[in-house]
LOFI-631781 format. One record per atom (N, C-alpha, C): residue in three letters; atom name; residue number from 1; x negated, y, z. Coordinates in Angstrom, 1 decimal, m for minus. Atoms other than C-alpha are relative to their C-alpha. Example, Ala and Ser with C-alpha at 12.3 -4.5 7.8 and 13.67 -1.06 7.14 Angstrom:
2
node r:ALA, a:N, k:1, X:m0.9, Y:m1.2, Z:0.0
node r:ALA, a:CA, k:1, X:m12.3, Y:m4.5, Z:7.8
node r:ALA, a:C, k:1, X:m0.9, Y:1.2, Z:0.0
node r:SER, a:N, k:2, X:0.9, Y:m1.1, Z:0.0
node r:SER, a:CA, k:2, X:m13.7, Y:m1.1, Z:7.1
node r:SER, a:C, k:2, X:0.8, Y:1.1, Z:0.8
# end
This chain:
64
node r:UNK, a:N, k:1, X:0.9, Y:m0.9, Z:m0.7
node r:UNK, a:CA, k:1, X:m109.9, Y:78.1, Z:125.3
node r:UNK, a:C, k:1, X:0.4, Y:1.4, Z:m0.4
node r:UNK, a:N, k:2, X:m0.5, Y:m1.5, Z:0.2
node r:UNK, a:CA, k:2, X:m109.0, Y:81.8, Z:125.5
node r:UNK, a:C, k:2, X:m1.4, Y:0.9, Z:m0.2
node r:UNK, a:N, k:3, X:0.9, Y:m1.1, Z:0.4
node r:UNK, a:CA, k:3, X:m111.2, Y:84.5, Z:123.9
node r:UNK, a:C, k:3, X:m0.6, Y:1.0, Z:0.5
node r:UNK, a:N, k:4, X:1.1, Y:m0.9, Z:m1.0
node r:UNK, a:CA, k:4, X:m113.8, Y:86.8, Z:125.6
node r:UNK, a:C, k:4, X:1.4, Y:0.9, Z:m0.2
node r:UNK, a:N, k:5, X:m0.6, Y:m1.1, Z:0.2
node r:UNK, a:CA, k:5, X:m111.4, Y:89.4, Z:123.9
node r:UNK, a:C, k:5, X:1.6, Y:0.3, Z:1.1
node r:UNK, a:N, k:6, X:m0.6, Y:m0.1, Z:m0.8
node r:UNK, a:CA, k:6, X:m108.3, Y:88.2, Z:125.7
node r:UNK, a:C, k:6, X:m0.1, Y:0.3, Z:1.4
node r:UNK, a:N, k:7, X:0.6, Y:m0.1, Z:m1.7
node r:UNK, a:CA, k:7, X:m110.3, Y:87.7, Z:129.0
node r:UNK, a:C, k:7, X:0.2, Y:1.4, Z:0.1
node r:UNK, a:N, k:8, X:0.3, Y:m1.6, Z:m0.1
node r:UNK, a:CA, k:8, X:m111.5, Y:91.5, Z:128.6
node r:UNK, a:C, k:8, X:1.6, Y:0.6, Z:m0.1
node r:UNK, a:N, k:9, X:m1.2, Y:m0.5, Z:0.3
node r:UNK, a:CA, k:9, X:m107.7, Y:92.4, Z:127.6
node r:UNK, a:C, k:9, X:0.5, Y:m0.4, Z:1.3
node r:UNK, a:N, k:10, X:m0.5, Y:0.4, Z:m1.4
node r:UNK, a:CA, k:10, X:m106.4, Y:90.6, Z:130.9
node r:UNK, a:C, k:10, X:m0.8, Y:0.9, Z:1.3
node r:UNK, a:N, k:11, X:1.3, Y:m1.3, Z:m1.1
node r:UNK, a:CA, k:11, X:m109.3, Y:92.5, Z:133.1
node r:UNK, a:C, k:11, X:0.8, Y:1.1, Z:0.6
node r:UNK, a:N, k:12, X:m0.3, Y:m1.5, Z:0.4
node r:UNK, a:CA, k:12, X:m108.3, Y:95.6, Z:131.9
node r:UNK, a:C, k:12, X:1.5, Y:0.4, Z:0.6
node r:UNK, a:N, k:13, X:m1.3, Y:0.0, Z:m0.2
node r:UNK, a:CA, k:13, X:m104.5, Y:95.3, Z:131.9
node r:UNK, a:C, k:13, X:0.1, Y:0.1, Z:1.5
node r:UNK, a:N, k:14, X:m0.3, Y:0.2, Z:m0.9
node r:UNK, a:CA, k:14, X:m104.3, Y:93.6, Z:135.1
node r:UNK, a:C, k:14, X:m0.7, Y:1.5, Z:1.7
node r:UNK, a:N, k:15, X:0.6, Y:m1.1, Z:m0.3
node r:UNK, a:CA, k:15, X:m106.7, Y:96.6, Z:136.6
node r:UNK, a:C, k:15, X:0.9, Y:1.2, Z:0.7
node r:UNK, a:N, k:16, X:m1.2, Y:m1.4, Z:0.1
node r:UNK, a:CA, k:16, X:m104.4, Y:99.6, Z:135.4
node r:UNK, a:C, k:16, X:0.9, Y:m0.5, Z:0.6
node r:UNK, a:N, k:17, X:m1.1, Y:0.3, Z:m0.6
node r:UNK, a:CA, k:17, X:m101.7, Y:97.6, Z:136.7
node r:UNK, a:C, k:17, X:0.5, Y:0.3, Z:1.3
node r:UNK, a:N, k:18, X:m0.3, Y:m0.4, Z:m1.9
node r:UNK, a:CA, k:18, X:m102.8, Y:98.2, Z:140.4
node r:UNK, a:C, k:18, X:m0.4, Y:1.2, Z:0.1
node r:UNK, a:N, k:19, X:0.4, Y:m1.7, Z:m0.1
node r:UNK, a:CA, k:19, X:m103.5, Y:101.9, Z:139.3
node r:UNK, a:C, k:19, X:1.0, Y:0.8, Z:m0.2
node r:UNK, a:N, k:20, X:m0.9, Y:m0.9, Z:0.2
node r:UNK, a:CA, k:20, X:m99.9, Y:103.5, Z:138.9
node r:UNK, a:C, k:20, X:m0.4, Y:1.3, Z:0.2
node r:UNK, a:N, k:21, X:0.1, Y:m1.4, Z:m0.4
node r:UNK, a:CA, k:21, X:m100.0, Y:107.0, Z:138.6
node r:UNK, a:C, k:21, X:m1.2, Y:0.8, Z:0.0
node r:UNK, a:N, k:22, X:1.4, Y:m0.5, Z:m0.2
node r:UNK, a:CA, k:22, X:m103.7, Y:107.5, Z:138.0
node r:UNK, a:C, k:22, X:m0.2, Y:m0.1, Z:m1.2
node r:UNK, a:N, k:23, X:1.0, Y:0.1, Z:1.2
node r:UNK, a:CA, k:23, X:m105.8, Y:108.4, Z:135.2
node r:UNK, a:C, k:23, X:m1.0, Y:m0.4, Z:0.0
node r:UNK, a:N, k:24, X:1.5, Y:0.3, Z:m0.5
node r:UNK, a:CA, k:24, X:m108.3, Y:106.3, Z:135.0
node r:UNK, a:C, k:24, X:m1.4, Y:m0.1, Z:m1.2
node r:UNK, a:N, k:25, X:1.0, Y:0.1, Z:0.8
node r:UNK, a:CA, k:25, X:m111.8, Y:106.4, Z:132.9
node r:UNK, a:C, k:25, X:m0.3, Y:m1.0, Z:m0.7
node r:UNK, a:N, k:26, X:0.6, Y:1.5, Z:0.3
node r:UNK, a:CA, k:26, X:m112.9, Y:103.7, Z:130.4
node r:UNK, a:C, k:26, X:m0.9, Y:m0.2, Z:0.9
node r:UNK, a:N, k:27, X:0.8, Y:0.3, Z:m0.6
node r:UNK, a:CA, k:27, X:m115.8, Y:104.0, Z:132.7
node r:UNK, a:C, k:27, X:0.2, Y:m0.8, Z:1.1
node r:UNK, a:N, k:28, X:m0.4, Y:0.4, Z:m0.6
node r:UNK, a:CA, k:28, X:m114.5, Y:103.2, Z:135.3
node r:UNK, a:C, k:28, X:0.5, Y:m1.5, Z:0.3
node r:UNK, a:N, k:29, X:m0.9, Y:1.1, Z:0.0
node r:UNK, a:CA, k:29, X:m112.3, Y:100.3, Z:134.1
node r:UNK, a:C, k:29, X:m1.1, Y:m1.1, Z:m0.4
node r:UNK, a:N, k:30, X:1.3, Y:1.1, Z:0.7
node r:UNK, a:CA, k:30, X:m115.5, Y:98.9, Z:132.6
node r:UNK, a:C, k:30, X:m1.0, Y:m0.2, Z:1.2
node r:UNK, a:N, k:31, X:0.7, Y:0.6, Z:m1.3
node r:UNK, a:CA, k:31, X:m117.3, Y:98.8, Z:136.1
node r:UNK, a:C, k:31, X:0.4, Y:m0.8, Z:1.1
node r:UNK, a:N, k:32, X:m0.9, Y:1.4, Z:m0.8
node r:UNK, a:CA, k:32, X:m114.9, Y:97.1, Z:137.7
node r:UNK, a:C, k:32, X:0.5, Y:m1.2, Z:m0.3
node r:UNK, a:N, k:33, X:m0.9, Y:0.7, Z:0.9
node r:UNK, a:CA, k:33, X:m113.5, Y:94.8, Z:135.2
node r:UNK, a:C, k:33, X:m2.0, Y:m0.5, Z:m0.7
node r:UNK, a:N, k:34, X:1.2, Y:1.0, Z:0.7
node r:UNK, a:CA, k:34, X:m117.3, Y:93.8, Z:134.2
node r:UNK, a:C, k:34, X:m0.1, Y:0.0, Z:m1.7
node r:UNK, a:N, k:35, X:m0.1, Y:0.1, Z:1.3
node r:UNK, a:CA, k:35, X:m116.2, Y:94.5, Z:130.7
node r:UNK, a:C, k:35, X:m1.2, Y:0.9, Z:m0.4
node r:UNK, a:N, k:36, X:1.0, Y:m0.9, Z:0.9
node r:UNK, a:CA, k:36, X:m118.9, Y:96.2, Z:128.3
node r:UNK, a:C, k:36, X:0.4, Y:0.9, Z:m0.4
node r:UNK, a:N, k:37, X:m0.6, Y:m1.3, Z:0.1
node r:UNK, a:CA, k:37, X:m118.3, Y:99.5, Z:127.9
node r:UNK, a:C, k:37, X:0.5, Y:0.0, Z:m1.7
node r:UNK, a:N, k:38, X:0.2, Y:0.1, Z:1.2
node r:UNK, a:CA, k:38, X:m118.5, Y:99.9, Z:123.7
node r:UNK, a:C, k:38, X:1.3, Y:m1.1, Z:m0.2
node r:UNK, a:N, k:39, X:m1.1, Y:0.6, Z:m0.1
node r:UNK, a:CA, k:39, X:m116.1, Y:96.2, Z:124.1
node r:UNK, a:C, k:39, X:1.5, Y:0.3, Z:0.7
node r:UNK, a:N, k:40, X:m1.9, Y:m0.7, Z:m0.9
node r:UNK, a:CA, k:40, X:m113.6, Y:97.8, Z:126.7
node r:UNK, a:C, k:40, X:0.8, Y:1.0, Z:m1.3
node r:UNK, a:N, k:41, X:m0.6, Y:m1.4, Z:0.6
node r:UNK, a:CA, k:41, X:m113.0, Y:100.7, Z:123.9
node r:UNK, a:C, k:41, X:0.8, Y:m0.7, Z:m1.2
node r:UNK, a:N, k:42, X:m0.4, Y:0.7, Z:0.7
node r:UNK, a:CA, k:42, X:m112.3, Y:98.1, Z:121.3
node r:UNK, a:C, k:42, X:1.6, Y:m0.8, Z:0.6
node r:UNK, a:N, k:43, X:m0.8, Y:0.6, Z:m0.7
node r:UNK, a:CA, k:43, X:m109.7, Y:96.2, Z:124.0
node r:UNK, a:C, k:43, X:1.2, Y:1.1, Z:0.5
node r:UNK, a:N, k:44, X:m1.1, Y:m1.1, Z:m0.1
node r:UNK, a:CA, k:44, X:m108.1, Y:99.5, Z:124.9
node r:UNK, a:C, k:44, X:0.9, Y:0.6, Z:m1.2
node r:UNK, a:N, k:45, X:m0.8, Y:m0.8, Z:1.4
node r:UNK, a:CA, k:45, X:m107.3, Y:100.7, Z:121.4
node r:UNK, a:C, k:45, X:1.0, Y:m1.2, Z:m0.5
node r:UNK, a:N, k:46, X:m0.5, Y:0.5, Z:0.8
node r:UNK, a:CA, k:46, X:m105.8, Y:97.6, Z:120.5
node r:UNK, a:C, k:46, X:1.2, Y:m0.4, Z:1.0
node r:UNK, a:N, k:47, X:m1.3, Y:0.0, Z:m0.8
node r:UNK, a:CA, k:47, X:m103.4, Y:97.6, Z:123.9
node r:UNK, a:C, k:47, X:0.8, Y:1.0, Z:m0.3
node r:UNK, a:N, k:48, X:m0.5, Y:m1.4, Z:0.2
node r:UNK, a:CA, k:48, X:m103.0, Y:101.3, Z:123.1
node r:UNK, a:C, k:48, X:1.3, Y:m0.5, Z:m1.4
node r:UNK, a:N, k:49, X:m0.7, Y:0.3, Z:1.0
node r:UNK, a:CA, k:49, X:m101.6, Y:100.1, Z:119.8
node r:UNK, a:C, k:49, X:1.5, Y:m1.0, Z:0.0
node r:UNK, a:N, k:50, X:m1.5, Y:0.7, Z:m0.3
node r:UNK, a:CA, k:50, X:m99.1, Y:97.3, Z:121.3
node r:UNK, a:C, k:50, X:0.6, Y:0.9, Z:1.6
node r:UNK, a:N, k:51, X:m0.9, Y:m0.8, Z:m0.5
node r:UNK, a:CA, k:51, X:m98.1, Y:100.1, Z:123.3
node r:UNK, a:C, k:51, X:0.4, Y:m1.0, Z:1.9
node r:UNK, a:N, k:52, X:m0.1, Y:0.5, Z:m1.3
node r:UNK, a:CA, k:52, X:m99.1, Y:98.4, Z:126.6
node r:UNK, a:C, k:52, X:m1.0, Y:1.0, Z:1.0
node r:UNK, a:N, k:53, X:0.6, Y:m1.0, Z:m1.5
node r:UNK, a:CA, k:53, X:m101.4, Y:101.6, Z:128.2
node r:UNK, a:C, k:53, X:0.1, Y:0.8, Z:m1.0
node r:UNK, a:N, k:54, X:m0.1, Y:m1.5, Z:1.1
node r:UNK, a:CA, k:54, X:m101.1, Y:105.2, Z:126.8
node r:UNK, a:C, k:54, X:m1.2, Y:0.3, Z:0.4
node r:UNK, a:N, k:55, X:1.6, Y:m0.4, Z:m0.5
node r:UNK, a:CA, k:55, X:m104.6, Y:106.5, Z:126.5
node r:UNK, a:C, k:55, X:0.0, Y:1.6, Z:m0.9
node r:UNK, a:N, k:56, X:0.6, Y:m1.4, Z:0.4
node r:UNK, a:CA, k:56, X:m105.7, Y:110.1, Z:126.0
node r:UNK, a:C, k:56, X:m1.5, Y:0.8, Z:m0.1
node r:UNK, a:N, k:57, X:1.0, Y:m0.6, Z:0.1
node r:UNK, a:CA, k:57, X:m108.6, Y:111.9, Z:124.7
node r:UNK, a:C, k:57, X:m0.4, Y:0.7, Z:0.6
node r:UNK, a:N, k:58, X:0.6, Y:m1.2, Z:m1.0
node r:UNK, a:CA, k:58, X:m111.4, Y:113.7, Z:126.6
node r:UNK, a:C, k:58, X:0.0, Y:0.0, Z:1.5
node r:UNK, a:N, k:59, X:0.7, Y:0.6, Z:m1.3
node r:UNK, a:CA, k:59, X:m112.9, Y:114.3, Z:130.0
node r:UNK, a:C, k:59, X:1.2, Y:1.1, Z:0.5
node r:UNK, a:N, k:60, X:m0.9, Y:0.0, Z:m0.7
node r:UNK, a:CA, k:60, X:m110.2, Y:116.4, Z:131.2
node r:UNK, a:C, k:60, X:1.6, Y:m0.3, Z:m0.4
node r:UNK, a:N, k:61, X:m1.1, Y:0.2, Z:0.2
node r:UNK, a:CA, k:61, X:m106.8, Y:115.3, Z:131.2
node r:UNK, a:C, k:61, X:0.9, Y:0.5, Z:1.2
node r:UNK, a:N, k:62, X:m1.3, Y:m0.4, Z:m0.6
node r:UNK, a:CA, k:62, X:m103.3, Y:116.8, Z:132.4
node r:UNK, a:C, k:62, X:1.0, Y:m0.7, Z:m0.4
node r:UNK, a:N, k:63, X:m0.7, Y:0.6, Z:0.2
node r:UNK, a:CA, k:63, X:m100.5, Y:115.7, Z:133.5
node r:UNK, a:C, k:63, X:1.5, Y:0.8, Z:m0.7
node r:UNK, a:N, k:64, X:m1.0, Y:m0.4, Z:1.2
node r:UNK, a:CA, k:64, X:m97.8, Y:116.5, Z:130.9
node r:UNK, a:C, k:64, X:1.7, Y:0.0, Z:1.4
# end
């Protein structure tokens, strides 16, 4: 049986995947993806960490 956490981790992933080139909001990814907001933040930090989405602080962001 696979773990809410992976479910949520799959969601998410698969999500950003069809978002190239966009910055997208936890909010966002958590309205569409059905994830719980509070849980998405826990599932992002730990992608962020295997270095499978780069995430940046704050409500505005530039593109470097």
């Amino acid at each position: 049986m696979i773990s809410s956490t992976v479910t949520y981790a799959l969601r998410a992933a698969v999500y950003l995947a069809g978002q190239p080139d966009r910055f997208i909001n936890r909010t966002e990814i958590s309205d569409v993806t059905l994830v719980p907001h509070e849980y998405l933040l826990k599932v992002l930090n730990q992608l962020n960490t295997a270095k499978l989405v780069v995430s940046r602080t704050g409500r505005r962001l530039s593109v470097d």
